[in-house]
Backbone bond lengths (Angstrom), bond angles and torsions (degrees), N, CA, C in turn:
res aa  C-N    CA-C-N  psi(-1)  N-CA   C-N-CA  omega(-1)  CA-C   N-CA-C  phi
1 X - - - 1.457 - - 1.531 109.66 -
2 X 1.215 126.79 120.68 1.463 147.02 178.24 1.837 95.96 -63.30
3 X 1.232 99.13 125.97 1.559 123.51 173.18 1.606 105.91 -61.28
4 X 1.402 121.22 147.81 1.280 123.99 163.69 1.504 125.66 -96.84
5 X 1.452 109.10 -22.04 1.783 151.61 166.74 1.549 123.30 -106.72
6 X 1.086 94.14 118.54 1.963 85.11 -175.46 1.538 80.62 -139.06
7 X 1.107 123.58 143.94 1.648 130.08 147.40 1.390 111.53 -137.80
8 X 1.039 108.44 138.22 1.918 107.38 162.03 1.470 107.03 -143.84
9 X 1.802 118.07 131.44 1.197 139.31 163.02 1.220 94.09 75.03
10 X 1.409 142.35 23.60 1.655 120.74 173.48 1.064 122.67 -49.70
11 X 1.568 160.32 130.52 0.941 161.60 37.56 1.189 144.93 16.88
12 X 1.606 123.05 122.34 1.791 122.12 -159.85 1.322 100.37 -169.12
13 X 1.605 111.20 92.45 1.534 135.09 154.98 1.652 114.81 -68.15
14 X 1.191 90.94 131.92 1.729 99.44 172.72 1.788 94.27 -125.11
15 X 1.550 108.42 112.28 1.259 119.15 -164.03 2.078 116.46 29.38
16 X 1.021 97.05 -102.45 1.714 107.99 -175.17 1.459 107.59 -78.16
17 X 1.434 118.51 -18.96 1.605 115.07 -154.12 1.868 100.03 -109.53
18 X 0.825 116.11 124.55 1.828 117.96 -177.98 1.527 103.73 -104.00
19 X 1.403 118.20 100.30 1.216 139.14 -173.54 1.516 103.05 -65.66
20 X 1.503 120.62 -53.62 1.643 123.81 164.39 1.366 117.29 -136.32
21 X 1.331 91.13 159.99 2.001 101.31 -152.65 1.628 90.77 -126.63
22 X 1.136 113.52 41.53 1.730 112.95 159.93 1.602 120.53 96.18
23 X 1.242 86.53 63.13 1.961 103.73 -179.92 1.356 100.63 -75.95
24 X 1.439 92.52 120.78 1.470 125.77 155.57 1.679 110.15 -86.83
25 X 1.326 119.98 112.69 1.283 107.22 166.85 1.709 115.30 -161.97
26 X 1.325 135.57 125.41 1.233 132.18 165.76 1.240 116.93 -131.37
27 X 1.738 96.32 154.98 1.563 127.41 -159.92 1.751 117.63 -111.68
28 X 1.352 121.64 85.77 1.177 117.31 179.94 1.453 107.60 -59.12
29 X 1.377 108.35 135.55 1.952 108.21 155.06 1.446 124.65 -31.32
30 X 1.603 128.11 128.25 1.302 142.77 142.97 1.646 91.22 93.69
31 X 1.782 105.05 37.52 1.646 100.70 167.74 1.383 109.31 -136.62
32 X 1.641 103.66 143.72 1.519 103.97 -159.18 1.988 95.62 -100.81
33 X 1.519 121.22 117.12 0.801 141.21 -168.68 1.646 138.41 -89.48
34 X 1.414 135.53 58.68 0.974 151.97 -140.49 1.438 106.60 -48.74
35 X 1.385 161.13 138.63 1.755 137.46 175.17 1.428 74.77 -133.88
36 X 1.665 117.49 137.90 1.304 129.30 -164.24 1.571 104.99 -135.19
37 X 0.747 124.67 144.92 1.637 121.29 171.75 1.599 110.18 164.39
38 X 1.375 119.80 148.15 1.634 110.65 161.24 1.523 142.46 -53.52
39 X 0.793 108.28 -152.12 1.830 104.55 -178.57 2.138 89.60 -90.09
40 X 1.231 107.82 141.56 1.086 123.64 162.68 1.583 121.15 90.18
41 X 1.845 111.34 -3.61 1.108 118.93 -156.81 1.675 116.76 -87.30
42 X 1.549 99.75 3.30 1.630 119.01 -177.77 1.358 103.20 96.80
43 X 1.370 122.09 21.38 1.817 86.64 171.20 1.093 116.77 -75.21
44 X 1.946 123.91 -45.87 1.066 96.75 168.62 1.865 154.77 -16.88
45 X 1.563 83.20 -63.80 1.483 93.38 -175.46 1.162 116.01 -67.06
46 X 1.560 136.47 -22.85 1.283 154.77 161.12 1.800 91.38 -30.13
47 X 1.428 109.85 -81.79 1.453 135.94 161.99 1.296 108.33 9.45
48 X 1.451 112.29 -103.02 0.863 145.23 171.35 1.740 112.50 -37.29
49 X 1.563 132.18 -68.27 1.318 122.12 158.85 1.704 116.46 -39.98
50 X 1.471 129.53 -18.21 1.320 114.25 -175.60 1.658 92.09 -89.12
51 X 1.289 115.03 -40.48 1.419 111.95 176.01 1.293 142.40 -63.25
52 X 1.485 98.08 1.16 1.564 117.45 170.72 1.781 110.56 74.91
53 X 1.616 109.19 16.91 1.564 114.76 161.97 1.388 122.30 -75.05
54 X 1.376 121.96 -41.84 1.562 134.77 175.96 1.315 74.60 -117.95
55 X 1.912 82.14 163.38 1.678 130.89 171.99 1.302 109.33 -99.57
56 X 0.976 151.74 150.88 1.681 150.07 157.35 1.459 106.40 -82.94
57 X 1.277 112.38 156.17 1.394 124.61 -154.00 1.585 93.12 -90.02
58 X 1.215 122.04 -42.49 1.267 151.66 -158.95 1.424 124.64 -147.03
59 X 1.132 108.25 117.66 2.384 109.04 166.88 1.187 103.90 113.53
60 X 1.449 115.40 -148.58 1.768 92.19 -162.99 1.610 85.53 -156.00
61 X 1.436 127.09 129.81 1.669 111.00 144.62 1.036 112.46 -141.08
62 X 1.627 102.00 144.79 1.259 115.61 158.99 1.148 159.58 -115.88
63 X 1.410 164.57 121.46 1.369 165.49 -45.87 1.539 114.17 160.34
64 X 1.758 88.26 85.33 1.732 94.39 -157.79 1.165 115.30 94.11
65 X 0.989 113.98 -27.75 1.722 99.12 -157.45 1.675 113.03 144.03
66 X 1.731 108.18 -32.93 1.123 133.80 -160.01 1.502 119.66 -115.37
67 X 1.706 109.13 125.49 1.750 95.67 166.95 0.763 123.08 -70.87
68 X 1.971 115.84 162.77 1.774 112.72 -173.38 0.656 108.12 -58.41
69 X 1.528 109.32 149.08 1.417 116.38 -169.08 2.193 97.85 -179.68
70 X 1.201 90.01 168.61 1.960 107.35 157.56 1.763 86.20 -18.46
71 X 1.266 107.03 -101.44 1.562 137.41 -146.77 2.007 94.63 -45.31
72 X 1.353 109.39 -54.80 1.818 114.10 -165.19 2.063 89.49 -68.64
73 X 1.533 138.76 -30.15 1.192 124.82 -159.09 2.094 86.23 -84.84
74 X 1.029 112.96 -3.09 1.619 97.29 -148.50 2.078 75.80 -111.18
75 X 0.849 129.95 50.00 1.933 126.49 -172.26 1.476 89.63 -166.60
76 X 1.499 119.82 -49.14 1.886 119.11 -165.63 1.413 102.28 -108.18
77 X 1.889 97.43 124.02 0.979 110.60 174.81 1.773 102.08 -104.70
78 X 1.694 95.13 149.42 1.742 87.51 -173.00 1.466 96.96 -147.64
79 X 1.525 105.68 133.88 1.316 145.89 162.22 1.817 111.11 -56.77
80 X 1.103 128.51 83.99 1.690 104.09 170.95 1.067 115.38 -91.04
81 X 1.439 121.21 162.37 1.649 122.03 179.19 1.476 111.87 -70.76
82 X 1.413 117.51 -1.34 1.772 112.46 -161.42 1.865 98.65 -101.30
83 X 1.076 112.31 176.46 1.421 104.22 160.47 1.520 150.54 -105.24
84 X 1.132 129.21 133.14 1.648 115.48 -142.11 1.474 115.09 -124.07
85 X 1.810 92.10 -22.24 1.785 95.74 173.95 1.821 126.48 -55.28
86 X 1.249 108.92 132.30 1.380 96.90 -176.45 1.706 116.20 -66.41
87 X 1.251 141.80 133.73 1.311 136.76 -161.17 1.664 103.54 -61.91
88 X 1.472 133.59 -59.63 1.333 139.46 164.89 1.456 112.73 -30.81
89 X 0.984 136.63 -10.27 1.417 140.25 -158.58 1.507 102.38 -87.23
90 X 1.388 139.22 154.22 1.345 141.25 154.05 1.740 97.34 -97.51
91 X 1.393 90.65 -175.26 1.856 91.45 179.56 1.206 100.27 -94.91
92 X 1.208 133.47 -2.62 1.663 127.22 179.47 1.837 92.21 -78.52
93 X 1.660 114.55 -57.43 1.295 110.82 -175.26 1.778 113.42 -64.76
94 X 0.719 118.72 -16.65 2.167 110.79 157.44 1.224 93.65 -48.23
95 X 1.526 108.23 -72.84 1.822 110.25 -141.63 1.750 107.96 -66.16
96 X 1.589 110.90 -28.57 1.200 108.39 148.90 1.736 140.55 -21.53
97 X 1.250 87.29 -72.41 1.693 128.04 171.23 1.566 118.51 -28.11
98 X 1.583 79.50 -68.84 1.377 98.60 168.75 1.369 139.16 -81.94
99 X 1.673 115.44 -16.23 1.493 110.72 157.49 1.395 113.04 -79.00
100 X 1.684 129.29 -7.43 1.695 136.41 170.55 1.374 98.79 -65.55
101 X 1.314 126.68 -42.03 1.463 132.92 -176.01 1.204 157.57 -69.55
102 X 1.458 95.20 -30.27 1.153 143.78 -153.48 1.157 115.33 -134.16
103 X 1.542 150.63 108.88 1.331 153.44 -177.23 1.446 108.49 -81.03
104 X 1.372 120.63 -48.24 1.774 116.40 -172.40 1.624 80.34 -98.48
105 X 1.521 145.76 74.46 1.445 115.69 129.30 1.442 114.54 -110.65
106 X 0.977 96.74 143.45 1.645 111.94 -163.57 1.599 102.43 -96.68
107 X 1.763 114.00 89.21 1.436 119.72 148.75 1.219 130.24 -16.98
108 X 1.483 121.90 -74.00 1.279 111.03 -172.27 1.704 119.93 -57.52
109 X 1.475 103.69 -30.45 1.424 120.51 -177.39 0.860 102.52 -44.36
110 X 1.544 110.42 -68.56 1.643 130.00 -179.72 1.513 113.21 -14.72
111 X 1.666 106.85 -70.13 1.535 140.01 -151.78 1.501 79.79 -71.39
112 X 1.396 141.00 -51.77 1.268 126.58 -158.91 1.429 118.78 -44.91
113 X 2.321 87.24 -62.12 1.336 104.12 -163.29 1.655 104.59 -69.76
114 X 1.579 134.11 -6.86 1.056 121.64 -174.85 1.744 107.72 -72.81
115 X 1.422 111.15 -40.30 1.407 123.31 154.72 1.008 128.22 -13.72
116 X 1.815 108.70 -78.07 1.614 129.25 164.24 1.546 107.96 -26.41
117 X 1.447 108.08 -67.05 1.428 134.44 -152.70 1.869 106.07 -69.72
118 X 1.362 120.31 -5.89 1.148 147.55 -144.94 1.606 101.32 15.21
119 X 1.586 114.66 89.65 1.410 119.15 173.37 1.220 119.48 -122.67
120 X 1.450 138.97 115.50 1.197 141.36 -150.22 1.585 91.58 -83.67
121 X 1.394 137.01 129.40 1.115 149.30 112.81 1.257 122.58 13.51
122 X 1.122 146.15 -76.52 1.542 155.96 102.80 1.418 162.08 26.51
123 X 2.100 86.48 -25.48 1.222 118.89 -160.57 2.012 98.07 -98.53
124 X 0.760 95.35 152.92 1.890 97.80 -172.66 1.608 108.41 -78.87
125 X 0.905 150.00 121.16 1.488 144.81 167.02 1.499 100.76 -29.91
126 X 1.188 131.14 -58.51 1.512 138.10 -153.43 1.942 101.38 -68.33
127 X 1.517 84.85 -27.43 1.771 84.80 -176.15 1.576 121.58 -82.59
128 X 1.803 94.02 -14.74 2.175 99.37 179.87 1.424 98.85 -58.18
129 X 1.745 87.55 148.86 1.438 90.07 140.79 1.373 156.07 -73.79
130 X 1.242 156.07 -130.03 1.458 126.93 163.87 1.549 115.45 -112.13
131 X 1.766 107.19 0.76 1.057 145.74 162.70 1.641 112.67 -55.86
132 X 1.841 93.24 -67.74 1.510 112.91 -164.83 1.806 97.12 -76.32
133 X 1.076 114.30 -11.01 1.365 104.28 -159.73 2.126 103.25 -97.80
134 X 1.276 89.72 -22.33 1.798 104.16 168.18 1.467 107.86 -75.98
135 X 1.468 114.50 -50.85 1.404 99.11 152.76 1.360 134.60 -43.71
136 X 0.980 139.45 -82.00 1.283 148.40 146.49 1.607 95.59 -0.35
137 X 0.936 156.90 -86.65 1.573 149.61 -107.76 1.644 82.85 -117.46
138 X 1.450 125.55 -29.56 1.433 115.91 171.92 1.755 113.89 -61.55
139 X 1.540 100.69 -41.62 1.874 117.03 -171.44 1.747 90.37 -60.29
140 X 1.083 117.82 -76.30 1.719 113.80 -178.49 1.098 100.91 -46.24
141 X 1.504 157.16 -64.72 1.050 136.73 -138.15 1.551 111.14 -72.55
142 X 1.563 98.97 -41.27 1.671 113.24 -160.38 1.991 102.32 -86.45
143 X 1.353 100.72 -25.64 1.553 96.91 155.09 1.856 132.50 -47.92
144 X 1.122 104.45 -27.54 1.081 109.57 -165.94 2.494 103.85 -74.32
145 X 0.684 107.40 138.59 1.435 112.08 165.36 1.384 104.43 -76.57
146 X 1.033 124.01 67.09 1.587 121.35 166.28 1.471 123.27 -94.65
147 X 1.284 128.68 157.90 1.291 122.26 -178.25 1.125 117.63 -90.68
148 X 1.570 113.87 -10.78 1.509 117.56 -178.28 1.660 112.84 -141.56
149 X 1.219 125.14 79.57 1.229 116.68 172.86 1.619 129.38 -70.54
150 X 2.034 119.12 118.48 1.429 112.40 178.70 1.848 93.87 -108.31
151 X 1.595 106.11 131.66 1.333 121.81 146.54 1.488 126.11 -106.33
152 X 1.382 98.02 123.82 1.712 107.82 -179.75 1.263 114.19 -105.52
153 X 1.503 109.08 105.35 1.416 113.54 -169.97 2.046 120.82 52.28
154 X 1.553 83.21 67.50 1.747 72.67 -161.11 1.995 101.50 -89.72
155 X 1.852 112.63 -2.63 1.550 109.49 154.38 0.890 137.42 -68.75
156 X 1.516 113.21 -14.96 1.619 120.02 -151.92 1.138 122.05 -80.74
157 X 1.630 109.20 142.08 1.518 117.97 -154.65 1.333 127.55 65.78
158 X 1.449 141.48 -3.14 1.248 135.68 -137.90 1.655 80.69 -125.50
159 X 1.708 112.13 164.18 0.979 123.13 -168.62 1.560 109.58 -92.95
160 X 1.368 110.83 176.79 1.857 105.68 -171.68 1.261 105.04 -62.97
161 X 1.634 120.65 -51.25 1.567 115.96 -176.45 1.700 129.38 -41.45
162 X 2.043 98.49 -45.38 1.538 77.70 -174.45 1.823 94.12 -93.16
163 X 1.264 124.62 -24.44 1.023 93.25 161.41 1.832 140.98 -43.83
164 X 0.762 94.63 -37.77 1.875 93.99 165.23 1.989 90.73 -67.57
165 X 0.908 131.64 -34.83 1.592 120.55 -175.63 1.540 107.34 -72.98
166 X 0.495 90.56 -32.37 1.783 99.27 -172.33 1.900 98.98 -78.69
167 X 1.221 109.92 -50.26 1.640 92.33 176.30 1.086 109.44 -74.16
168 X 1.492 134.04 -21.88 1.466 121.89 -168.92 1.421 106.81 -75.10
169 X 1.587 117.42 -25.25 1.587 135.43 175.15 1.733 84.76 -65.04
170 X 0.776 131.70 -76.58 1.623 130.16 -157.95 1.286 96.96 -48.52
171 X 1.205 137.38 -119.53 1.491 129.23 158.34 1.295 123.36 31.40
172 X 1.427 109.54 -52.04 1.789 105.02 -166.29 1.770 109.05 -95.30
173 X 1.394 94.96 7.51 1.660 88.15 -144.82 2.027 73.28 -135.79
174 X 1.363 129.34 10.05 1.322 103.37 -166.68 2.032 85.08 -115.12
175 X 1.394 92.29 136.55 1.862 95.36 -178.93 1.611 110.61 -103.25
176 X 1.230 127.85 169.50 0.921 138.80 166.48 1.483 130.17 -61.76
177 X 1.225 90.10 -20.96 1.729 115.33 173.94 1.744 112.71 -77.13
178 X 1.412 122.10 -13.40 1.299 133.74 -170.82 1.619 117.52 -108.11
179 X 1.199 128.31 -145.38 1.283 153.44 -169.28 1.146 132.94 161.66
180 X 1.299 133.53 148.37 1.337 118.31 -166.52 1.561 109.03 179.88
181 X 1.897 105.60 124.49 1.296 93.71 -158.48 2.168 73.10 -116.77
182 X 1.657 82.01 167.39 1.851 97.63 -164.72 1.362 99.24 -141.58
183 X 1.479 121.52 120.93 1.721 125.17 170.48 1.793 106.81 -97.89
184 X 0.913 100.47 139.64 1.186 93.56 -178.68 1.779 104.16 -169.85
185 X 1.352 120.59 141.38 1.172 139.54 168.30 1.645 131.74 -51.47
186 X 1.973 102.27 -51.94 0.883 94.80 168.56 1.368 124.06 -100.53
187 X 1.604 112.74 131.69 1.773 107.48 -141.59 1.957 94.75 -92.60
188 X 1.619 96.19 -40.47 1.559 115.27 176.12 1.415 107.22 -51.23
189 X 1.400 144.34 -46.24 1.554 148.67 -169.65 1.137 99.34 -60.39
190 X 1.521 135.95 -47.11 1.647 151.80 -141.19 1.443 112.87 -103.90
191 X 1.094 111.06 -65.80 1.326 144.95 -141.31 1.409 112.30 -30.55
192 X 1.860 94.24 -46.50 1.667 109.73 171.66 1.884 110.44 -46.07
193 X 1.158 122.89 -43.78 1.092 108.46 -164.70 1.784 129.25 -97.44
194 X 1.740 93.45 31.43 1.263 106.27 -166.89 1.723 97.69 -96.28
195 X 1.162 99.36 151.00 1.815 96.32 163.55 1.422 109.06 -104.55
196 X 1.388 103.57 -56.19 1.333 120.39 161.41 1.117 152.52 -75.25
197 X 1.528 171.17 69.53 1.447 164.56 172.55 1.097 118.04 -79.07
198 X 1.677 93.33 146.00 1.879 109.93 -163.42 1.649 73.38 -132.92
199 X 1.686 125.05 127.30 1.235 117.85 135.11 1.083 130.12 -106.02
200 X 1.868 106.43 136.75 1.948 107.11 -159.24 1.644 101.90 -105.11
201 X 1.174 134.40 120.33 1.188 134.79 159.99 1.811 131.88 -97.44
202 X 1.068 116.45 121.44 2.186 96.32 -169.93 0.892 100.56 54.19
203 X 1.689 139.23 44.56 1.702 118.01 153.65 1.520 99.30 81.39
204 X 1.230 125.32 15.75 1.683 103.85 165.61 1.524 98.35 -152.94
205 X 1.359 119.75 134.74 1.559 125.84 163.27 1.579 115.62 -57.28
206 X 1.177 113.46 122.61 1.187 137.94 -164.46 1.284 115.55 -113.34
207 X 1.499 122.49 -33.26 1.911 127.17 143.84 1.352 109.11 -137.77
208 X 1.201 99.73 146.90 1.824 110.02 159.79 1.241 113.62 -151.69
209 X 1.353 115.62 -179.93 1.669 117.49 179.62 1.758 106.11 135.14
210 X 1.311 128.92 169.37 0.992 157.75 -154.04 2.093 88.89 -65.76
211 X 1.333 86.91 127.37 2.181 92.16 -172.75 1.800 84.64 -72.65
212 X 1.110 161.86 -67.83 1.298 149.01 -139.10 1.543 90.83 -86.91
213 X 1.102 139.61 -46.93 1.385 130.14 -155.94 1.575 101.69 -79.22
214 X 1.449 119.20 -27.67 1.330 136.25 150.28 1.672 113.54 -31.92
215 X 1.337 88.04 -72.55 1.738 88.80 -173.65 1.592 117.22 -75.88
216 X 1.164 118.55 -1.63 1.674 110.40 177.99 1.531 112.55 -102.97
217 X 1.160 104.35 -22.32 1.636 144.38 -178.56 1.971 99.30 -53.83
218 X 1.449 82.22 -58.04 1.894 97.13 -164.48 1.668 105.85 -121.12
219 X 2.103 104.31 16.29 1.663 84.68 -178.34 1.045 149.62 37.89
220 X 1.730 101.06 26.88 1.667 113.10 172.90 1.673 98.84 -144.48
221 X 1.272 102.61 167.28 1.616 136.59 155.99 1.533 102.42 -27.01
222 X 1.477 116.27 160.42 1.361 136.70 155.86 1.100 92.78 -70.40
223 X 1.893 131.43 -58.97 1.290 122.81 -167.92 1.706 120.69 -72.03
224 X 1.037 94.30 -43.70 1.724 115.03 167.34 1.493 101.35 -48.30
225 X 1.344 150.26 -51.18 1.211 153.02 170.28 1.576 92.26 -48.52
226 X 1.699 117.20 -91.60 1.097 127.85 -177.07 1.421 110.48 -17.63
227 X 1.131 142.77 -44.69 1.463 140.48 -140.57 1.613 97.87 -89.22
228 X 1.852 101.05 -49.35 1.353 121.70 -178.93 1.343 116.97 -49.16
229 X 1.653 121.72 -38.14 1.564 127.79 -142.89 2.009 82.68 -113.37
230 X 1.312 118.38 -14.59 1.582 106.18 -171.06 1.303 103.12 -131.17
231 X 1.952 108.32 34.81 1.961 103.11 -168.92 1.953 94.03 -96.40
């Protein structure tokens, strides 16, 4: 089976500071991919270089088959942790936005999961909460038919309820036809729905491998691991 994620030796200096020191990492098709690490440890930028925003200084990945490029931005849809909605916007004008933008996003999908998500159509971006507004940026993102979905921190800040909404959206809405790797903090909330984990420490993965073969392997937790490898 042909990889959807391939990286080898990436590397990405920002003047004096080396964000990653040579990630090794690949992503089989229709597996949901945990990237674990603390604040500062490069996942981001990992992120972002698979998404074809940064270049790597050094190493090579590819996306499909293909470096970033035209072809890898028009398959990966990506979640960033920052914020991107325009404030004037209602939530009808996002989903707009994004079927102008976007060739595989799927409208009706959209309209469903906004349903699920209970998001009024109507409602102003500027007026969500920071709750409703992760929703929202999850419904566009996960609308899209992409071959590779990245979420960066797509719990954060949000309360337990829609967080449990927001994974059940991930989950219900993620196909076999896709991929999709997810950073995220809280490792205990998630964990169940990982197949995979890569943990990145200083810019270099330090464990990965199969999340169940993980836990029988080392008789602990994804988080219980996590706690151990970043105490």
């Amino acid at each position: 089976m042909t990889n959807i994620l391939k990286s080898e030796g990436i590397c990405k200096s920002y003047l004096n500071k080396k964000a990653l020191r040579g990630v090794d990492l690949e992503i089989m098709p229709g597996k949901i991919v945990g990237l674990l690490g603390p604040n500062g440890s490069g996942k981001t930028t990992f992120l972002k270089i698979a998404a074809g925003i940064l270049h790597a200084s050094s190493g090579e990945i590819l996306i499909d088959g293909q470096k970033p490029g035209v072809y890898t931005k028009s398959i990966v849809s990506y979640l960033p942790d920052n914020e991107y909605l325009l404030k004037w916007m209602k939530v009808k004008d996002a989903v707009r936005y994004f079927k102008d933008f976007y060739s595989d996003f799927d409208e009706k999908k959209a309209k469903e999961m906004l349903l699920f998500m209970k998001l009024d159509e109507n409602s102003s971006v500027n007026s969500l909460s920071k709750g409703m507004k992760e929703k929202l940026k999850l419904t566009l993102v996960l609308s899209r038919a992409a071959k590779l979905h990245i979420l960066d921190e797509p719990l954060g800040g949000v309360d337990p309820t829609t967080r449990e909404q927001i994974l059940n959206a991930i989950v219900n809405n993620f196909t076999e036809n896709s991929s999709m790797i997810i950073t995220t903090h809280l490792v205990n909330d998630i964990e169940r729905i990982f197949d995979d984990v890569a943990f990145i420490s200083d810019g270099k993965v330090v464990l990965q491998g199969n999340a169940e073969e993980l836990r029988v392997d080392k008789k602990k937790s994804i988080d219980e691991l996590y706690r151990e490898v970043f105490q």
